[in-house]
C-alpha positions as CSV (number, residue, x, y, z in Angstrom):
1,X,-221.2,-31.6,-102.4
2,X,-223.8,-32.0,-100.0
3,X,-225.1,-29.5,-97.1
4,X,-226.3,-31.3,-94.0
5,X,-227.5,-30.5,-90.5
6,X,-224.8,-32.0,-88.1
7,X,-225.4,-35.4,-86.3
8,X,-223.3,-34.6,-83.2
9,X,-224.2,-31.7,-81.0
10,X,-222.1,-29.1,-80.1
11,X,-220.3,-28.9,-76.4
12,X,-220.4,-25.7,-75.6
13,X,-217.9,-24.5,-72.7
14,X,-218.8,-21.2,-70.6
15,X,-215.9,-20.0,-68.2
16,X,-214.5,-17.7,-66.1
17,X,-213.2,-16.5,-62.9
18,X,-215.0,-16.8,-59.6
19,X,-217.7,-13.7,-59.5
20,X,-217.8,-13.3,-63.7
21,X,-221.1,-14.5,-63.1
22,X,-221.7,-17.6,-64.7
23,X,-224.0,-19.3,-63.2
24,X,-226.5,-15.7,-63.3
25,X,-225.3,-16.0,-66.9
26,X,-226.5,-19.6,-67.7
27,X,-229.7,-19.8,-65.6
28,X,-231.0,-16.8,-67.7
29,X,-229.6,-18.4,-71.0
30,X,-231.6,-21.6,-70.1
31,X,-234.5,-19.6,-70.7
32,X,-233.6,-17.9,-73.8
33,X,-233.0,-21.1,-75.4
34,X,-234.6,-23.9,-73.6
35,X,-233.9,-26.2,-76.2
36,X,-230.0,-26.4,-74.6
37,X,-228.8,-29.3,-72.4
38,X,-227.6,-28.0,-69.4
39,X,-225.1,-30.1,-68.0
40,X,-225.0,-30.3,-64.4
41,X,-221.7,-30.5,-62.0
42,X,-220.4,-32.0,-59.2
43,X,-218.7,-30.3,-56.2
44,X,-218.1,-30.9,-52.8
45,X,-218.9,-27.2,-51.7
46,X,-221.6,-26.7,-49.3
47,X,-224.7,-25.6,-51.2
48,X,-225.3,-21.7,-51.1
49,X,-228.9,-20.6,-50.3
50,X,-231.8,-21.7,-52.9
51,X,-229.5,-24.3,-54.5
52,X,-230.8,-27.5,-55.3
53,X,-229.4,-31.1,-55.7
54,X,-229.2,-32.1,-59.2
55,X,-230.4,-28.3,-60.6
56,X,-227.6,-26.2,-59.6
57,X,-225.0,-29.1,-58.5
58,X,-225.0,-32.7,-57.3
59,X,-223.4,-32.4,-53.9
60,X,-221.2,-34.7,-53.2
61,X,-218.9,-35.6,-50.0
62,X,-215.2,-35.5,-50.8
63,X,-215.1,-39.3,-50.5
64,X,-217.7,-40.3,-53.2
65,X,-216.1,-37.7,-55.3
66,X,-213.2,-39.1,-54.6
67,X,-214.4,-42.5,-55.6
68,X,-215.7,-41.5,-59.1
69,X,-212.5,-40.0,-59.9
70,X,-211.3,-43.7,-59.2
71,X,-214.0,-44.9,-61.3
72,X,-213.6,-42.8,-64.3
73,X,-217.0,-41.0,-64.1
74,X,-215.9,-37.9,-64.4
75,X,-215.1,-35.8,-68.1
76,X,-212.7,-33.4,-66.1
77,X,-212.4,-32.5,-62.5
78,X,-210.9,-29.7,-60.9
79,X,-209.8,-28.8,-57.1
80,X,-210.6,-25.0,-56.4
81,X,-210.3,-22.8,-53.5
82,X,-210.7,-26.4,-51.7
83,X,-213.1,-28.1,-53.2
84,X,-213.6,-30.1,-56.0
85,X,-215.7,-29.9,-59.3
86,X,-216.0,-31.8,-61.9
87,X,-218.2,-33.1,-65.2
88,X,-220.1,-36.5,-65.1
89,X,-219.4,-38.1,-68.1
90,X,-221.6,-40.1,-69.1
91,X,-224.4,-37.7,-69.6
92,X,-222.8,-35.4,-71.7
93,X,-221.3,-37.8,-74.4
94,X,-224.6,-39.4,-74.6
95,X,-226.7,-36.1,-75.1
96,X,-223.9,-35.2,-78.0
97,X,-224.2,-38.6,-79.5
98,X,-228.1,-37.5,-79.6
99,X,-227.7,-34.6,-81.4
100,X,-228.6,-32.1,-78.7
101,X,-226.2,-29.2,-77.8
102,X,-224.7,-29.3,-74.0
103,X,-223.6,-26.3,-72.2
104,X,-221.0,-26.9,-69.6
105,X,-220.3,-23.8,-67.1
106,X,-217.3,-25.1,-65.2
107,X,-214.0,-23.6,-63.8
108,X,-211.2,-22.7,-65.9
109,X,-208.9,-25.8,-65.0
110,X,-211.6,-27.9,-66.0
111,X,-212.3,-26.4,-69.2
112,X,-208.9,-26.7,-70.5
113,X,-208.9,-30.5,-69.4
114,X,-212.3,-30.1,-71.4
115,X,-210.2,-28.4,-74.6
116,X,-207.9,-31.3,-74.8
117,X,-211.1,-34.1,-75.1
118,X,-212.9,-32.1,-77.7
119,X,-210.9,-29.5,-79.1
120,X,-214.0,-28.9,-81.5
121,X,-215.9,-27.6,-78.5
122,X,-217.0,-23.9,-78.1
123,X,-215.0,-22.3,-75.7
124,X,-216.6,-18.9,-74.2
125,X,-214.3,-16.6,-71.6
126,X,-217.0,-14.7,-69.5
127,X,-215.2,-12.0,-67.8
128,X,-216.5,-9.0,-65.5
129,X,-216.4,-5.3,-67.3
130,X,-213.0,-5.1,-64.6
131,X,-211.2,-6.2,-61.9
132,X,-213.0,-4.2,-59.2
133,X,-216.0,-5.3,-60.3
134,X,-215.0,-8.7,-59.9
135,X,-214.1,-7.7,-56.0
136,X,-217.4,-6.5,-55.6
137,X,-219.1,-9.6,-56.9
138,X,-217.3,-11.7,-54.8
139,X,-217.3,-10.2,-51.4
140,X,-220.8,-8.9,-51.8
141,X,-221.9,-12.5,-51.9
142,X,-221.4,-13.1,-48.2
143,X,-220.7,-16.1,-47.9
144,X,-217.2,-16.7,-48.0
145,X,-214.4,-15.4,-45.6
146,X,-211.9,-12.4,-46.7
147,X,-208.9,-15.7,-46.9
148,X,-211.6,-17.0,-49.2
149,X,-212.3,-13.9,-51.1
150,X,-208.4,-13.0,-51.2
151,X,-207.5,-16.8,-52.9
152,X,-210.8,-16.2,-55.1
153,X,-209.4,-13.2,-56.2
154,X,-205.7,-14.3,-57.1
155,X,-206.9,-17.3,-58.8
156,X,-208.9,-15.1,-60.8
157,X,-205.7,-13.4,-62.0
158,X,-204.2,-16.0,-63.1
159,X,-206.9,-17.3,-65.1
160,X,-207.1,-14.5,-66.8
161,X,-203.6,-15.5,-68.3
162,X,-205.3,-18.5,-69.9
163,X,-207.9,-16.2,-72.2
164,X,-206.1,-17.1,-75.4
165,X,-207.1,-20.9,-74.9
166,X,-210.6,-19.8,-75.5
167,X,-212.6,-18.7,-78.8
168,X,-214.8,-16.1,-77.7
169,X,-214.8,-13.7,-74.7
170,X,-217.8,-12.4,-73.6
171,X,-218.3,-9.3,-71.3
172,X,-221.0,-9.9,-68.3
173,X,-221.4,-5.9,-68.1
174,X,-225.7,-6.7,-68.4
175,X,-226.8,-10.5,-67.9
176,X,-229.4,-10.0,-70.7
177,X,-226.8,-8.4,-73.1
178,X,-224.0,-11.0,-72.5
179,X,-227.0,-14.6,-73.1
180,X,-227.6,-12.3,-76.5
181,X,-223.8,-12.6,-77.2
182,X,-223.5,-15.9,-76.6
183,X,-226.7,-16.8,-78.0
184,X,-225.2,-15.3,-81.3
185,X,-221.8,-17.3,-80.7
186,X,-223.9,-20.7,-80.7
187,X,-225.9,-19.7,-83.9
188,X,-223.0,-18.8,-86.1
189,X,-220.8,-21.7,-84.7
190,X,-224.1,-23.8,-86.3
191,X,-223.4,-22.3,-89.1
192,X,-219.5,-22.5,-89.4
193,X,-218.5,-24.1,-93.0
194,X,-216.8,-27.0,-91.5
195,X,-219.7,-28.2,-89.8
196,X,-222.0,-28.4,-92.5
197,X,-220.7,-29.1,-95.6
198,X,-220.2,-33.1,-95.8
199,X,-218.2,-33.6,-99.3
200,X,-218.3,-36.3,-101.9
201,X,-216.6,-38.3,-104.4
């Protein structure tokens, strides 16, 4: 029996409704544990204020998404709220082949596209401490309309439906207290049995 340090690093998957915060979530995570791979997305939303290209998205114009969906670039893809999102691909399997560990934060649609290309992931559910919170979240952004807010919202329902696809749920009651929780999920799934113990004849 041998115990070994893993070769291939672990995908792990943050989701969550619109307005559970994950993007607050992961930027502060990023500087708990620098050594993550953050994975950046692509969308076709407009850029919100103080977003970059290629930090916080790589904004792209419905066509040339559109195009690498053609092209196969893309791990998953998702239309929400009317836009798209999705997960280049080729960045991610090469930074796993590499050993590092990537951290997706993508849409719920995507991350069960996600779940069926590496069911081995780590699958985290961020949720808000309730529904009214979410409301608050989301319309005290400002920058989307009340249709907007109201599709947000019901979407945001029914994803809640799809909890039990995920292995962890995390509460984003304090930003600080929920990147401790998860920081604690990734350490323990580092040391899960079935990824360390490499047996032999």
């Amino acid at each position: 029996m041998q115990f070994s340090h893993q070769k291939q690093g672990l995908l792990i998957v943050l989701s969550g409704p619109s307005g559970a915060g994950k993007g607050t979530v992961c930027a502060r995570l990023r500087n708990f544990m620098p050594e993550l791979t953050y994975s950046v997305s692509a969308t076709t939303r407009k850029p919100r204020e103080g977003e970059q290209e290629g930090v916080n998205y790589f904004f792209k114009t419905r066509e040339e998404f559109e195009e690498m969906i053609r092209n196969d670039e893309l791990l998953e893809w998702a239309e929400y709220v009317g836009n798209y999102y999705g997960t280049p691909r080729r960045f991610v399997e090469e930074r796993l082949a590499e050993g590092q560990d990537v951290l997706l934060e993508i849409e719920v649609q995507g991350a069960m596209q996600i779940k069926r290309r590496f069911p081995h992931g780590v699958f985290i559910f961020l949720v808000p401490p309730s529904l009214e919170e979410l409301r608050r979240r989301i319309e005290g952004r400002g920058t989307e309309t009340d249709e907007v807010v109201e599709r947000r919202l019901d979407t945001a329902a029914k994803e809640l439906g799809l909890i039990e696809h995920y292995d962890y749920v995390v509460v984003n009651d304090r930003v600080d207290a929920a990147c401790d929780r998860i920081r604690s999920i990734i350490i323990a799934e580092h040391c899960r049995r079935e990824r360390l113990m490499a047996i032999r004849e």
